[in-house]
C-alpha positions as CSV (number, residue, x, y, z in Angstrom):
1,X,112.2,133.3,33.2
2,X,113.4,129.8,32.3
3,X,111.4,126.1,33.2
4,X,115.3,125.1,34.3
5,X,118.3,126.6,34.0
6,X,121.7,124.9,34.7
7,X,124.4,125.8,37.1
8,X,127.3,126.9,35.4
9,X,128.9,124.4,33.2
10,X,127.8,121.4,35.0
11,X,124.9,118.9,33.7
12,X,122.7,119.7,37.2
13,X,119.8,121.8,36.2
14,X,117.2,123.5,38.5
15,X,114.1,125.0,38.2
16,X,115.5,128.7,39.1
17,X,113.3,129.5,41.9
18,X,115.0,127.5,44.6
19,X,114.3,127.0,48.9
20,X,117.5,128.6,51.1
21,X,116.8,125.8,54.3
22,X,118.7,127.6,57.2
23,X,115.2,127.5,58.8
24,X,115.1,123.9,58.4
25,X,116.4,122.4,61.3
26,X,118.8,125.8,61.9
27,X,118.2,126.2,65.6
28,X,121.6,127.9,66.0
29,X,120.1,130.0,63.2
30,X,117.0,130.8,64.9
31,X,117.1,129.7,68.3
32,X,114.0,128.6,70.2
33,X,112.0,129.3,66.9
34,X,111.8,127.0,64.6
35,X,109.4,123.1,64.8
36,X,110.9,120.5,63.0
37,X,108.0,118.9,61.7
38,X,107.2,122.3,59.9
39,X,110.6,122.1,58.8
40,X,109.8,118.9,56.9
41,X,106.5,120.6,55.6
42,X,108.2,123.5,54.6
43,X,110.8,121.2,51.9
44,X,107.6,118.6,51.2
45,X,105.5,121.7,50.5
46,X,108.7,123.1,47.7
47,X,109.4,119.6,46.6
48,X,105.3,119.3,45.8
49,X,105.4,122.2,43.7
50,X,108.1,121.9,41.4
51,X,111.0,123.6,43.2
52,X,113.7,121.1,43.1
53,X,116.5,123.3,44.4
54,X,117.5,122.6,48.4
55,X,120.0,124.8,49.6
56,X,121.6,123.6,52.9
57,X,125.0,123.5,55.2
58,X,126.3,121.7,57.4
59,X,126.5,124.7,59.8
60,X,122.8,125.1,59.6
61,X,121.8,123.5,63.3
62,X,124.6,122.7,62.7
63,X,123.7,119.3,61.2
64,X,120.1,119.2,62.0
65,X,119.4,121.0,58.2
66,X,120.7,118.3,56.5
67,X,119.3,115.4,58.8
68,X,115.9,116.7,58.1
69,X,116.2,117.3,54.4
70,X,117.9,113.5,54.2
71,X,114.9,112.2,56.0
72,X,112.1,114.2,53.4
73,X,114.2,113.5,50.7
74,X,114.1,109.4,51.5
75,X,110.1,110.1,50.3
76,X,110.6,111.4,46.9
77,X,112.8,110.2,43.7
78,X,116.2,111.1,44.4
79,X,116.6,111.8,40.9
80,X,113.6,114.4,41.0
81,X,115.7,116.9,43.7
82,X,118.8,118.5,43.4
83,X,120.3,118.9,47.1
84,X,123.0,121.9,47.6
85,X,124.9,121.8,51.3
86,X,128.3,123.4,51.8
87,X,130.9,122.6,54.3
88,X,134.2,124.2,55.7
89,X,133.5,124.4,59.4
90,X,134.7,122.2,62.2
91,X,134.4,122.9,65.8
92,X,137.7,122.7,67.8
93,X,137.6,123.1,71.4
94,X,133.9,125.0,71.2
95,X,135.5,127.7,68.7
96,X,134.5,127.7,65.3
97,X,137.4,126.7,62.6
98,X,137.6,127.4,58.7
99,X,139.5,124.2,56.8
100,X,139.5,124.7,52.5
101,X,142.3,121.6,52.8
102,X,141.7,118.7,50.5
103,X,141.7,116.1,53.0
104,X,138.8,118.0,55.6
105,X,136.6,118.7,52.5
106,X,137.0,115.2,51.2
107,X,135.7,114.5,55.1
108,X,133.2,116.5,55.3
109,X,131.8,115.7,51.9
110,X,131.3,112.2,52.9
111,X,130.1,113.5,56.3
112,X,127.4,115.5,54.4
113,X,126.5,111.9,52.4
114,X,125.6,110.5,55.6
115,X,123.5,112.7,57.2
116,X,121.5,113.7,53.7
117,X,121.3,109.6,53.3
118,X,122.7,110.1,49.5
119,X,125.4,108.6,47.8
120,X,125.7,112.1,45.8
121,X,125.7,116.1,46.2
122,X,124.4,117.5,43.0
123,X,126.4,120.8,44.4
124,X,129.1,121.2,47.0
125,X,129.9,124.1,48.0
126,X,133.3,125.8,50.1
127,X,131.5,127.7,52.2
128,X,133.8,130.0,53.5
129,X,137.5,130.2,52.5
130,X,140.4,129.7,55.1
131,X,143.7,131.9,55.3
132,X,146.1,129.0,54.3
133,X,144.8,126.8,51.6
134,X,145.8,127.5,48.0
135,X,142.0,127.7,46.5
136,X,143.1,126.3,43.2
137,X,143.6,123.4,45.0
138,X,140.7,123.0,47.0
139,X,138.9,123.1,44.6
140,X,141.0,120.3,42.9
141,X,139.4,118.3,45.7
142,X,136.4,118.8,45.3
143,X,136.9,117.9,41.5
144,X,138.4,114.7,42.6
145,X,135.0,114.1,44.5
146,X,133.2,115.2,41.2
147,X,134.9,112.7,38.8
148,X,134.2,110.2,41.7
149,X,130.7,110.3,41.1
150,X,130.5,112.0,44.7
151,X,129.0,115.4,43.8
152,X,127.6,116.7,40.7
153,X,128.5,120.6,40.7
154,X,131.0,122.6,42.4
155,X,130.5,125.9,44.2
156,X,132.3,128.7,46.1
157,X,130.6,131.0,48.7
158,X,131.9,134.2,50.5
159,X,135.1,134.4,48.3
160,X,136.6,137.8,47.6
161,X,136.9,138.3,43.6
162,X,140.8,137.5,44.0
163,X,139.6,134.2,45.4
164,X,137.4,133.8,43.2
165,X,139.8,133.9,40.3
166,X,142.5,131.8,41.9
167,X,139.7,129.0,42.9
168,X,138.6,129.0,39.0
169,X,142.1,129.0,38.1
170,X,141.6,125.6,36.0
171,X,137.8,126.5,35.4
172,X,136.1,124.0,37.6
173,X,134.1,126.3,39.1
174,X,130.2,126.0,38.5
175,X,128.0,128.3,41.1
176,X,129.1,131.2,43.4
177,X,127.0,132.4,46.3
178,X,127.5,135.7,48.0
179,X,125.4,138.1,49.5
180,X,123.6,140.7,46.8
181,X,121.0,142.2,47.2
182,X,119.1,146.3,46.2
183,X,120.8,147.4,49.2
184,X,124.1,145.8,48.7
185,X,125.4,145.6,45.4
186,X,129.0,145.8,45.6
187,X,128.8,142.5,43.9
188,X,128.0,144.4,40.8
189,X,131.4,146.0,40.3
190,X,133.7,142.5,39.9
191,X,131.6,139.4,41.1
192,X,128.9,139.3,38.4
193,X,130.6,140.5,35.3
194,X,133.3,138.1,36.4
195,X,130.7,135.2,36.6
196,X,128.8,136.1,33.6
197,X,132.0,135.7,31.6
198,X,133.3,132.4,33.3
199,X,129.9,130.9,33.0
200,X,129.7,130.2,36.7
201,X,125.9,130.8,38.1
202,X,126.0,133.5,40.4
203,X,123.3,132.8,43.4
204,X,122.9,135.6,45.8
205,X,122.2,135.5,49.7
206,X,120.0,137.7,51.4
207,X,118.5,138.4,48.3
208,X,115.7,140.5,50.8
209,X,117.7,142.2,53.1
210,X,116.1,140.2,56.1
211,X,112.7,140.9,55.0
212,X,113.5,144.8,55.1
213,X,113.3,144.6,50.8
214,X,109.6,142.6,51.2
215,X,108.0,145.8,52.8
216,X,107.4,143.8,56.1
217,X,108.6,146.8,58.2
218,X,107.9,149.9,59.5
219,X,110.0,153.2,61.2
220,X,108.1,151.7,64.1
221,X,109.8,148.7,63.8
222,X,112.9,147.6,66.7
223,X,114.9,144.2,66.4
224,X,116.9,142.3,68.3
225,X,118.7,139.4,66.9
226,X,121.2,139.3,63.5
227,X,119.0,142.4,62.2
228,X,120.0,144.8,64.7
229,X,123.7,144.8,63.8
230,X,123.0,145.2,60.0
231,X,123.6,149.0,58.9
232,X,120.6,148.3,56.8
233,X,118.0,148.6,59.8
234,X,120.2,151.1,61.8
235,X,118.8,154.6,62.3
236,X,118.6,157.2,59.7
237,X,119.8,154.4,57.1
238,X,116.7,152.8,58.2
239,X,114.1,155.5,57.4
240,X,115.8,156.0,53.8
241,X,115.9,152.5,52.8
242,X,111.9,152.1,54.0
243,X,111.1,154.8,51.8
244,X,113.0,153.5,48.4
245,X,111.1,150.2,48.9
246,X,107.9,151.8,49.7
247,X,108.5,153.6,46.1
248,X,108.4,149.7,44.8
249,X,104.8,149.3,45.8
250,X,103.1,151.1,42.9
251,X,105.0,148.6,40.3
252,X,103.7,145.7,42.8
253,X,100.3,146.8,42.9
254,X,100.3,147.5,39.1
255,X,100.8,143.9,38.5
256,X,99.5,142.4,41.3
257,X,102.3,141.2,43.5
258,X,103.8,141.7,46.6
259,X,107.3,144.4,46.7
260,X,109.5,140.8,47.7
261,X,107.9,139.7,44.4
262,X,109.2,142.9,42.3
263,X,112.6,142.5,44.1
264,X,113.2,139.1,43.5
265,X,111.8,139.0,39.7
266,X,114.4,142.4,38.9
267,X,117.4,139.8,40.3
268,X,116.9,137.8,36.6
269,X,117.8,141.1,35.1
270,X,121.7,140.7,36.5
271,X,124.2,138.6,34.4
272,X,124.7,135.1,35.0
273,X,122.0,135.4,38.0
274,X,120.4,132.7,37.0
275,X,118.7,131.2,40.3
276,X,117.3,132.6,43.4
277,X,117.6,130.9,47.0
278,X,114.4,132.9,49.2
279,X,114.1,131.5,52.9
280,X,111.0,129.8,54.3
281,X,109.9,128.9,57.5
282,X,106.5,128.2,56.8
283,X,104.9,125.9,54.0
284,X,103.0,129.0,52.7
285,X,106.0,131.2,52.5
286,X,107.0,128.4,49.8
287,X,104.3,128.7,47.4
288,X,104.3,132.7,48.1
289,X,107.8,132.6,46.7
290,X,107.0,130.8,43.5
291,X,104.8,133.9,42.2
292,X,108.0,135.2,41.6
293,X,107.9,132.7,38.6
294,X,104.7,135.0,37.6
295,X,106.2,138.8,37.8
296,X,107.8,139.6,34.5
297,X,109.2,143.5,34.3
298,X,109.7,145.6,31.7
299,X,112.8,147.3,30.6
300,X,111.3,150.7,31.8
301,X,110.3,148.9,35.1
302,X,113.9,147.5,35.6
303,X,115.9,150.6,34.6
304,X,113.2,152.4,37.7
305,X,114.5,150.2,40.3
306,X,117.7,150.9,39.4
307,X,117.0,154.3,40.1
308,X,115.5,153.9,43.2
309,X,118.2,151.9,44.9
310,X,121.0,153.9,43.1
311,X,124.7,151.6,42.7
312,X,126.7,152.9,45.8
């Protein structure tokens, strides 16, 4: 695994093990669980140990994410942390709205400046696309914004491959986030070899399956929040899915890791997956995630876990 890698064709490099900070300041994320001074421990604890990469949104609280990752930033050298947030959303009358137009994501940009306390992005992303907006020109925004000195790398997130394609239409594109994961690897059909030959860093969300891919759970096991409604954790699906990651713990004992180690480290086997995102809500969930940066498979090892969580 690389020191750094850089994101797409930009100049913005990362170390590729990065923080995913919905449970910074994401109440509407997590509601009722989450302490915002562990929140700021949790991005001082990644910034003190070399990861560099902060992945917020503005939907994330909503706002709150990016207030406290503005305020933990103000402590370090800006030029030392590269800060990733990603807008689209607006609330109209209590209902969520999607806006790609140029004139909302020049807004929101700006809006994003002020609460991270920055007078640059080093990546923006779209988060979500909207039915209306041309994406080619969206994007042509957000390039605006880039030769304005206003953000550093340009992203996409949750496009379709046509999408995709029309929002890289002139190339501009640099990093593309969508969910992937051993589970779920539809992405693997268009996305990545589509990234891999545009040279646009493909980051993947959900990278664990809600914790299901880390071996946290058992058949025992019941939820009730955002896991319930997943067909990963429903029923017979379950039971399946538990046993192909509990085939993953001989590898992980062989080398002295945990499974969401061995998961994560077979991602930088993909094309153009370049950087990894993991969630933490607690400062030593952060320095857990960096063994990843220890776990190096083998082909053998690789072309197992393909086998165990066949393409669908």
């Amino acid at each position: 695994m690389a020191n750094h890698i850089h994101l797409g064709k930009s100049d913005v490099s990362v170390n590729p093990i990065g923080l995913g900070a919905n449970a910074v300041g994401g109440h509407n994320i997590y509601p009722n669980m989450l302490d915002e001074e562990q929140g700021r421990n949790v991005v001082r604890t990644a910034l003190d140990n070399g990861i560099d990469h902060l992945d917020t949104a503005y939907i994330y609280g909503p706002e709150r994410s990016e207030e406290l990752i503005g305020e933990v930033a103000k402590e370090y050298k800006r030029e030392n942390i590269v800060i990733a947030t990603k807008g689209s959303n607006q609330f109209v009358g209590g209902e969520t709205v999607v806006d790609n137009s140029p004139s909302f994501l020049k807004e929101a940009v700006d809006a994003s400046l002020r609460r991270l306390k920055t007078d640059y992005i080093d990546l923006f992303y779209i988060h979500y696309p909207d039915e209306n907006t041309p994406k080619a020109e969206a994007v042509g925004a957000l390039k605006e914004l880039k030769d304005q000195g206003k953000i550093r790398a340009i992203g996409v997130s949750n496009f379709s491959i046509d999408q995709l394609k029309e929002a890289n239409k002139d190339g501009y594109v640099d990093v593309f986030q969508g969910e992937y994961n051993l589970l779920i690897r539809e992405a693997e059909q268009t996305l990545l070899p589509y990234t891999a030959q545009e040279n646009i860093t493909f980051i993947p969300y959900f990278p664990l399956e809600s914790g299901l891919l880390a071996g946290k759970y058992n058949e025992e096991d019941t939820f009730a929040d955002v896991r319930a409604r997943r067909p990963s954790f429903q029923g017979e699906n379950f039971k399946r899915n538990l046993e192909k990651v509990n085939q993953l713990r001989a590898i992980a004992t062989a080398k002295e890791a945990e499974i969401a180690h061995i998961v994560l480290a077979w991602y930088f086997s993909r094309p153009s997956l370049d950087a990894i995102i993991p969630g933490a809500k607690r400062p030593e969930q952060v320095a857990n995630n960096l063994k990843v940066a220890d776990v190096h498979l083998t082909e053998d090892e690789i072309e197992q876990i393909d086998r165990i969580f066949p393409k669908v």
